[in-house]
C-alpha positions in Angstrom: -1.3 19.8 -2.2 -2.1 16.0 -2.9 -5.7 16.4 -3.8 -6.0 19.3 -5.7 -3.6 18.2 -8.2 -6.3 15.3 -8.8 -9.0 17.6 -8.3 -7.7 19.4 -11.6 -7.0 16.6 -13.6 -10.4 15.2 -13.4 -12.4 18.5 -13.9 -10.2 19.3 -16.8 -11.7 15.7 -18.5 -14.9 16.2 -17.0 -15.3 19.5 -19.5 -13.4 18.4 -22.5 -13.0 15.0 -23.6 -15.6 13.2 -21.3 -18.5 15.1 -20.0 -20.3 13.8 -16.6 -23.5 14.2 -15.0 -23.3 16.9 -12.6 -24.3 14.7 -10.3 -21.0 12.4 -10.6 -19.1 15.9 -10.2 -20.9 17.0 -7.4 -20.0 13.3 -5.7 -16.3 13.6 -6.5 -16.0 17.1 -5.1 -17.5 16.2 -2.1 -15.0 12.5 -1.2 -12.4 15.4 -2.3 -13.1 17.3 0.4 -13.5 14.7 2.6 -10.6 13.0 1.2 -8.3 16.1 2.8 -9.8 16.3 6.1 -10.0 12.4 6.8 -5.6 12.9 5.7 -5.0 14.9 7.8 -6.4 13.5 10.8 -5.5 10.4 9.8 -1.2 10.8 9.5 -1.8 13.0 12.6 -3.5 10.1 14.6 -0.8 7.6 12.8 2.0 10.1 14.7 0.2 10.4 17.8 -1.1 6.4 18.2 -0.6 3.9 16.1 3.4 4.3 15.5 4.1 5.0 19.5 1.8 1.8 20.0 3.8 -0.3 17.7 7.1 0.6 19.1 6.3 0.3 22.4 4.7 -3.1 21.5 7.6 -4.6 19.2 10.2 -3.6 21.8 8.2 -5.2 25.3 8.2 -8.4 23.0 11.5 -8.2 22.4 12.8 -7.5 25.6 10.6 -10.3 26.9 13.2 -12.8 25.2 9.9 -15.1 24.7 10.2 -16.4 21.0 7.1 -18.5 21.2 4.9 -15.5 22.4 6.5 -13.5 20.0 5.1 -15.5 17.4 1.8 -16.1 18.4 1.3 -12.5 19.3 2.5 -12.0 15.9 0.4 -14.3 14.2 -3.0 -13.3 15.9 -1.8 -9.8 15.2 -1.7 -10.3 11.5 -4.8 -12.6 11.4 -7.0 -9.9 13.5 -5.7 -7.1 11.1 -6.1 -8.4 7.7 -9.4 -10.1 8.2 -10.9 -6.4 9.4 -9.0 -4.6 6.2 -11.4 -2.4 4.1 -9.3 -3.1 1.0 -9.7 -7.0 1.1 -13.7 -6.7 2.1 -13.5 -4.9 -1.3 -11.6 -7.5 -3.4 -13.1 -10.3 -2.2 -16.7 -8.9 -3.6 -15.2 -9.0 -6.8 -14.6 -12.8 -7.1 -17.5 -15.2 -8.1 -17.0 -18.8 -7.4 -14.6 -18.1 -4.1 -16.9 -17.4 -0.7 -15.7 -14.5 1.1 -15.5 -16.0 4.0 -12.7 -18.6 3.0 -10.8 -16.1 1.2 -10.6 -13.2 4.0 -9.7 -16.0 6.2 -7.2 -17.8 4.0 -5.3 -14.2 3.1 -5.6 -14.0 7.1 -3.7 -16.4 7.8 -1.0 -16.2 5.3 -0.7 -12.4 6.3 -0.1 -13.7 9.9 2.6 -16.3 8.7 4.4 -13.8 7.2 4.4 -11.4 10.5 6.0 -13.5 12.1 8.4 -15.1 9.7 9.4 -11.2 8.9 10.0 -10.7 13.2 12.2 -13.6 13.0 14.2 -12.4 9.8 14.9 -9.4 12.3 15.8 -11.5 15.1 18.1 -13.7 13.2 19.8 -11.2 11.2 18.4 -13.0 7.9 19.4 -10.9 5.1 16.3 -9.6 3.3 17.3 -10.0 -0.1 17.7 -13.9 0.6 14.7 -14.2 1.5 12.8 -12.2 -1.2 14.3 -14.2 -3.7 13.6 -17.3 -2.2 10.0 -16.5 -1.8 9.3 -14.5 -4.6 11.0 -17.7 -7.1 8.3 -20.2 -5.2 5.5 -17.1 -6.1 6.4 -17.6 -9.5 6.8 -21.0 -9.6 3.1 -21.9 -8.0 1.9 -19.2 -10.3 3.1 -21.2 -13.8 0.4 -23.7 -12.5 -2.6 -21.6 -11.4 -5.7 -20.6 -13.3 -4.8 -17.3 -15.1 -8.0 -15.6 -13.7 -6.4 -16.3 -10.7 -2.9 -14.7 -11.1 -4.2 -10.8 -11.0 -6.6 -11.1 -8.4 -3.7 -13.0 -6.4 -0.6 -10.1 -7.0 -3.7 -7.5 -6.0 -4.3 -9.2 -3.2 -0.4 -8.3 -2.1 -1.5 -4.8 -2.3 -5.3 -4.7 -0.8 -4.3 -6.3 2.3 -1.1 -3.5 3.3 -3.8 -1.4 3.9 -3.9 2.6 5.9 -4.5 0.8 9.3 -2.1 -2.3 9.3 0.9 -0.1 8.0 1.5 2.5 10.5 1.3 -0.5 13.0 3.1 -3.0 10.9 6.2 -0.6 10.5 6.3 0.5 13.7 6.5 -2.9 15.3 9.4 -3.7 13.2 11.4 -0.5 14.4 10.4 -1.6 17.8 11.9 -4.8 17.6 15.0 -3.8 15.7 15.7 -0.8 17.9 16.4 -3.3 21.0 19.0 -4.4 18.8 22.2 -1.8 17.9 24.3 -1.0 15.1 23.6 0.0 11.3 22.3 -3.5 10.6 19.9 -2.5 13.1 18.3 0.3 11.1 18.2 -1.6 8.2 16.1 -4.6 9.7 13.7 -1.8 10.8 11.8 -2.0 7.4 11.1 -5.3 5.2 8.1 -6.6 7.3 5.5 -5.3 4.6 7.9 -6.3 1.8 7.4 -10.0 3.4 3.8 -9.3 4.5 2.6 -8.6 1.3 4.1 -12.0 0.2 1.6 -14.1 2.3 -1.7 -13.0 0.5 -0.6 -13.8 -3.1 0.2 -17.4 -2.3 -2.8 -17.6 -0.2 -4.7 -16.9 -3.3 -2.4 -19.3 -5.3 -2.9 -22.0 -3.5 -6.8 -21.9 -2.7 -7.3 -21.2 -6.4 -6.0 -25.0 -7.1 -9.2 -26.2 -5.5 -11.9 -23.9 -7.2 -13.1 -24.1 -10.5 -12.6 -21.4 -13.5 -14.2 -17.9 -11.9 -16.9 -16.2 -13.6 -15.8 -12.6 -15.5 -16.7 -9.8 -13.2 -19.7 -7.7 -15.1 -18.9 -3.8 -14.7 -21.0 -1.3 -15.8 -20.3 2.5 -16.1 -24.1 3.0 -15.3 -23.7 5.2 -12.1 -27.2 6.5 -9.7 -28.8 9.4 -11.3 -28.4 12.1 -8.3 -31.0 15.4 -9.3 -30.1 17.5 -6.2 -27.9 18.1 -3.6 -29.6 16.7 -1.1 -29.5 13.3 -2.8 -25.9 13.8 -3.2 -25.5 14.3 0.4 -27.8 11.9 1.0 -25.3 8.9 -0.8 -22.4 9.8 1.8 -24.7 9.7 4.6 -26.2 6.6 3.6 -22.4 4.9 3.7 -21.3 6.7 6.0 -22.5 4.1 8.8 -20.9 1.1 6.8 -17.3 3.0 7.1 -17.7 3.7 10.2 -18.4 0.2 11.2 -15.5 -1.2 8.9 -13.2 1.2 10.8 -14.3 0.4 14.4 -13.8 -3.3 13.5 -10.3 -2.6 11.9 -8.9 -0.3 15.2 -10.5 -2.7 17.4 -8.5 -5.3 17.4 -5.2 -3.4 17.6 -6.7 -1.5 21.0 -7.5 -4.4 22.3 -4.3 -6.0 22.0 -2.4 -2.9 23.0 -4.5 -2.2 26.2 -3.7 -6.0 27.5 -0.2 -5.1 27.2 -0.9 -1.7 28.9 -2.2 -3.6 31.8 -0.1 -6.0 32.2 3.2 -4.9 31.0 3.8 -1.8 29.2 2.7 0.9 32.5 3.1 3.9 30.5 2.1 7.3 32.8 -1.1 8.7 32.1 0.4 11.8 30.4 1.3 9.7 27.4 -1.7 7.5 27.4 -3.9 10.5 27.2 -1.9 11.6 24.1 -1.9 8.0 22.6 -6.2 8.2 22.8 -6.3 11.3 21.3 -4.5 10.0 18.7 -6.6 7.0 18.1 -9.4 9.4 18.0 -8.3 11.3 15.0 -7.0 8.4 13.7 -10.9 6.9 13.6 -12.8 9.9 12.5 -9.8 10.8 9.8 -10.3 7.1 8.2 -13.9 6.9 8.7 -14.2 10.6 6.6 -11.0 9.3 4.1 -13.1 6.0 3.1 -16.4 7.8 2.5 -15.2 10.4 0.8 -13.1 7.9 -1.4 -15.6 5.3 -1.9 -18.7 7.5 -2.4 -17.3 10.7 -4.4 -14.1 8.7 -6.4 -15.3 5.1 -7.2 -18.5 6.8 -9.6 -16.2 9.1 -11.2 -13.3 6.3 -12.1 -15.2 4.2 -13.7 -17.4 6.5 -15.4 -14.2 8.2 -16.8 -12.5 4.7 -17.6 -15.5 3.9 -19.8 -16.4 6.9 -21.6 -12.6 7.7 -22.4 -11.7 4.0 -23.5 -14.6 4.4 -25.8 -14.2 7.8 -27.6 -10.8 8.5 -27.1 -8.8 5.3 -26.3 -5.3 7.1 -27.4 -5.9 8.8 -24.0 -5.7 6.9 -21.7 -2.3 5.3 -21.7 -1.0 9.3 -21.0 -3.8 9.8 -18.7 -3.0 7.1 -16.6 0.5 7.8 -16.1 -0.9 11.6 -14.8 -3.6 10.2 -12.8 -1.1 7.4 -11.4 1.7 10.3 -10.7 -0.7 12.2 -8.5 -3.0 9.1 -7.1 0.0 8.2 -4.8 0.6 11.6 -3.4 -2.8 11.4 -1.9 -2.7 8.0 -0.2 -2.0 8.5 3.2 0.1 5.6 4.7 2.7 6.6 1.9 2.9 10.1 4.0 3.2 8.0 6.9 6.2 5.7 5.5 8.2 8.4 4.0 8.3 10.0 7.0 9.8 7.1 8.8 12.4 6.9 5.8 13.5 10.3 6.7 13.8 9.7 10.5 15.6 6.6 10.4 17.8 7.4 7.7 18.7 10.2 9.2 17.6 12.6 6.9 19.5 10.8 3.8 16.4 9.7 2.4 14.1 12.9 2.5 10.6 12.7 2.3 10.5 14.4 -1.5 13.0 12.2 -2.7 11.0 9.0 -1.6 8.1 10.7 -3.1 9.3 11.6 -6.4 10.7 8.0 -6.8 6.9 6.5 -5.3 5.1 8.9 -8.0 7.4 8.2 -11.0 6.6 4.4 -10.6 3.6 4.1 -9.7 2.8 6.2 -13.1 4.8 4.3 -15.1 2.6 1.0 -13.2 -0.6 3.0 -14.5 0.3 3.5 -17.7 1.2 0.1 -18.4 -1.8 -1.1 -16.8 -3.9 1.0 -18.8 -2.3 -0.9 -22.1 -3.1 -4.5 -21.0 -6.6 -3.6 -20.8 -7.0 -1.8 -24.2 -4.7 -4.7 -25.8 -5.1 -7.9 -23.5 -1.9 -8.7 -23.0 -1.4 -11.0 -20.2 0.3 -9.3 -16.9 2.9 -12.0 -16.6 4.4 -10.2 -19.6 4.7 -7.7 -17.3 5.4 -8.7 -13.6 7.9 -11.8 -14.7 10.5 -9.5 -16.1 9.5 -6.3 -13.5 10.3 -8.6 -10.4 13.4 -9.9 -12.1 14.5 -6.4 -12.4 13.7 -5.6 -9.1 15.1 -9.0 -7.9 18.4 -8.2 -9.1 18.8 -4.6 -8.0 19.0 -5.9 -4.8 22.6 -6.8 -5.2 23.7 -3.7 -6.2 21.8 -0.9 -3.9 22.3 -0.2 -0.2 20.1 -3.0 1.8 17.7 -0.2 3.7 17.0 1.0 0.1 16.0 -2.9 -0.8 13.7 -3.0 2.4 12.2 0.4 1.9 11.6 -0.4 -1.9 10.0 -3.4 -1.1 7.8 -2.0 1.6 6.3 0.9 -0.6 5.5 -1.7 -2.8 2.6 -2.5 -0.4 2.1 1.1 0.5 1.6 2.8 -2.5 -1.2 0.2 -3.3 -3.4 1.7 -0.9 -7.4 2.6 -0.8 -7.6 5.4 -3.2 -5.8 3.2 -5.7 -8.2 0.5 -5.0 -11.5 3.3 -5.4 -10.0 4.8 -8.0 -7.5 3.4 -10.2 -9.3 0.0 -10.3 -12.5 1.5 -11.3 -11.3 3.1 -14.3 -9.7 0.1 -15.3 -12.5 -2.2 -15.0 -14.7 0.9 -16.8 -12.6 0.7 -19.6 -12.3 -2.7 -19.5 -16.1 -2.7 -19.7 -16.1 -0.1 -22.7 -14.2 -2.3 -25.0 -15.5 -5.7 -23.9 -12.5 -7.3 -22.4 -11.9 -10.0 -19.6 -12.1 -7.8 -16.7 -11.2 -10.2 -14.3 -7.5 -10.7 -16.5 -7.6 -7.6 -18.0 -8.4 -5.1 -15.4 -7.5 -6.6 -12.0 -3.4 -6.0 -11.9 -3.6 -2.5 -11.6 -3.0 -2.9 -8.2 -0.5 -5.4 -8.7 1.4 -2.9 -10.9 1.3 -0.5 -8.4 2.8 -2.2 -6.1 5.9 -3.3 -8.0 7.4 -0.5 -10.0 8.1 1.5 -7.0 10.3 -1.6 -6.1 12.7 -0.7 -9.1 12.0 3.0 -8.8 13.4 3.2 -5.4 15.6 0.4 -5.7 17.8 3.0 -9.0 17.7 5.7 -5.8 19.5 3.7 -4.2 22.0 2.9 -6.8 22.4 6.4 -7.5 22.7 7.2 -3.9 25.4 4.7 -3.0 27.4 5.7 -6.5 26.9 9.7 -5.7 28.2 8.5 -2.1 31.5 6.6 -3.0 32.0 9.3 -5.6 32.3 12.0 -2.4 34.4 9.6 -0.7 36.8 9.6 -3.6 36.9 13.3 -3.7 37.5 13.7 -0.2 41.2 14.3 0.5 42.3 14.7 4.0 44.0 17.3 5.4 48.0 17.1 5.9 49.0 17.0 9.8 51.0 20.2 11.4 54.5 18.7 11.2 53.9 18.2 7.6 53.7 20.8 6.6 56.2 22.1 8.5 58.7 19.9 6.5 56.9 20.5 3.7 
């Protein structure tokens, strides 16, 4: 139901307005394919593993009533996770002038600042709305002073580094820690820690960007292999198959690791549950290792072939187009599956899934949309994030604070690896076409994509809490026995 949509879209274009090599088709079918299976295994694994390992992992620290470990736990855990991240290997390729290695470990370590800065907000019953604008007015004013290369590649950064494996875990620790606490404020604590985790990379980039010269403008070409058989096409996924499946093995690693030392010498769990918990992490590392090949090798060709030959034959089309592509993109990203299905659970069913998905898809096309104007017109994306954070900034104060925290979360979610094979290739391939800056032109997408779902689900929650006190109003109680009786 999330692919095929996309599926449809794309061979629709790939017959009318923009025709593609058979090849290129043949690709994209393929990651399609592979794109459901790897899902599926995927948010089952993330049910069976990675959120009961979490929980069970956020609530022994608790419990321990250790704030130093806490935080160190915290901070290697952030550091370990966002150096293996797919998404941010990816990224990082893109910038000349920056060496990986410094960057990867710089966004590391502002990731793992954040962790724990986001585990203390929950300890301390900081109010996340405080905090967001605090930290979001110093993003803003460190970006007036950075090179303007610099300012997309830093808000995509945000995005990239919330990736499929560190958000299942991410979330989960955070409901383990709050749920040793009680009450409502409780339940709302639960989310926020990718709100503020997604904080960390963009002033990572900020600040290193002060010590590096101007960056070189990313070449991207629409020139994709010429496959002339199926057995070259298969032969493309089995040739990166290998890659992913290192990537992925280096990603889960860590997180294993960490939770097996606390299985040893504190957690205890029986064996019944352990056995489920490694089943889990199976499908959770064959579902990735499929989901990234199929993404990488069958979407990336088509995006940017698509972004290049539209932008240059039919330009009008792909404002529209990327507010249809955008709409469906986020349906099939599968930590989104994963966080709306928390949303339901804690909420107790007052936020369901299709609700949270509607609001996800109608922002993230509007993001696409607009993103697909700055690169056919150049306009700089401050015109753009300035006033969309504002928005969002200020919604805060009128919407229930678990909407604010969940908004703010699927910020980071929605940005996920499809968007990142995908969305940012057809940007940069249109970019390409009509010879802009790609490096200020095209990188933001991601960026975009993560922030109008912050207003998007921030309105929900207006409309929620005005639909709510309107039932309230309504509500008359009924009159007690003896009243009536003088009645």
């Amino acid at each position: 139901m999330a692919v095929l949509p996309i599926a449809l879209v794309v061979s629709t274009l790939s017959v009318t307005f923009a025709p593609v090599d058979l090849g290129i088709v043949a690709q994209f079918f393929l990651g399609a394919f592979m794109l459901v299976q790897g899902m599926g295994l995927f948010t089952l694994g993330a049910d069976m593993a990675m959120l009961p390992m979490g929980e069970y992992m956020g609530s022994h620290l608790t419990r321990k009533k250790n704030i130093y470990f806490l935080c160190g736990f915290a901070f290697l855990l952030g550091l370990l996770i966002t150096i293996a991240e797919p998404d941010l290997t990816v990224l990082a390729n893109q910038i000349q002038g920056v060496p990986n290695t410094v960057l990867i470990l710089t966004v590391g370590v502002g990731v793992g600042i954040f962790l724990v800065v986001a585990l203390l907000r929950i300890l301390f019953r900081i109010k996340l709305k405080y905090m967001l604008l605090g930290l979001y007015a110093l993003v803003f004013l460190i970006g007036i002073f950075i090179k303007p290369e610099f300012l997309p590649m830093a808000f995509d950064s945000g995005g990239v580094t919330t990736g499929p494996i560190t958000v299942p875990f991410i979330l989960a620790l955070g409901m383990g820690v709050a749920n040793v606490r009680s009450g409502k404020e409780a339940e709302d604590d639960s989310f926020g820690l990718v709100a503020l985790c997604s904080i960390g990379p963009i002033l990572a980039i900020m600040l290193i960007s002060l010590f590096f010269p101007e960056l070189e403008n990313t070449s991207s070409s629409a020139d994709a292999v010429r496959l002339n058989n199926t057995l070259e096409v298969l032969g493309s996924f089995a040739h990166a198959f290998p890659h992913y499946l290192k990537e992925v093995v280096i990603a889960l690693l860590p997180i294993v690791v960490l939770f097996v030392l606390f299985q040893l010498f504190s957690l205890h769990l029986p064996g019944a549950e352990l056995q489920r918990i490694g089943v889990g992490l199976m499908y959770t590392f064959l579902g990735l290792v499929i989901f990234l090949t199929g993404v990488n090798v069958g979407f990336l060709p088509m995006g940017q072939y698509l972004g290049a030959h539209l932008a240059r034959e039919h330009a009008w089309l792909m404002i529209p187009l990327g507010a249809l592509i955008g709409f469906l993109v986020v349906r099939a990203e599968p930590a989104v599956h994963v966080l709306n299905s928390q949303v339901e659970e804690v909420s107790s069913g007052a936020i369901s899934k299709s609700a949270m998905m509607t609001a996800l898809s109608i922002g993230v096309a509007a993001s696409v949309s607009i993103s697909m104007l700055r690169v056919l017109t150049g306009i700089s994306i401050w015109y753009f994030i300035a006033p969309g954070y504002l928005i969002a900034l200020l919604l805060t104060f009128f919407c229930p604070p678990i909407f604010t925290a969940i908004a703010f979360d699927s910020g980071g979610v929605a940005s996920g690896p499809l968007t990142a094979a995908f969305m940012l290739p057809l940007a940069m391939g249109a970019c390409g076409a009509v010879g802009g800056n790609v490096l200020e032109d095209a990188f933001g997408v991601v960026a975009m994509v993560a922030m109008t779902p912050l207003i998007a689900i921030q309105i929900l929650g207006v409309v929620y809490r005005i639909k709510t006190r309107h039932a309230a109003s309504q509500a008359q109680p009924l009159p007690e026995e003896d009243e009536i009786i003088d009645v």
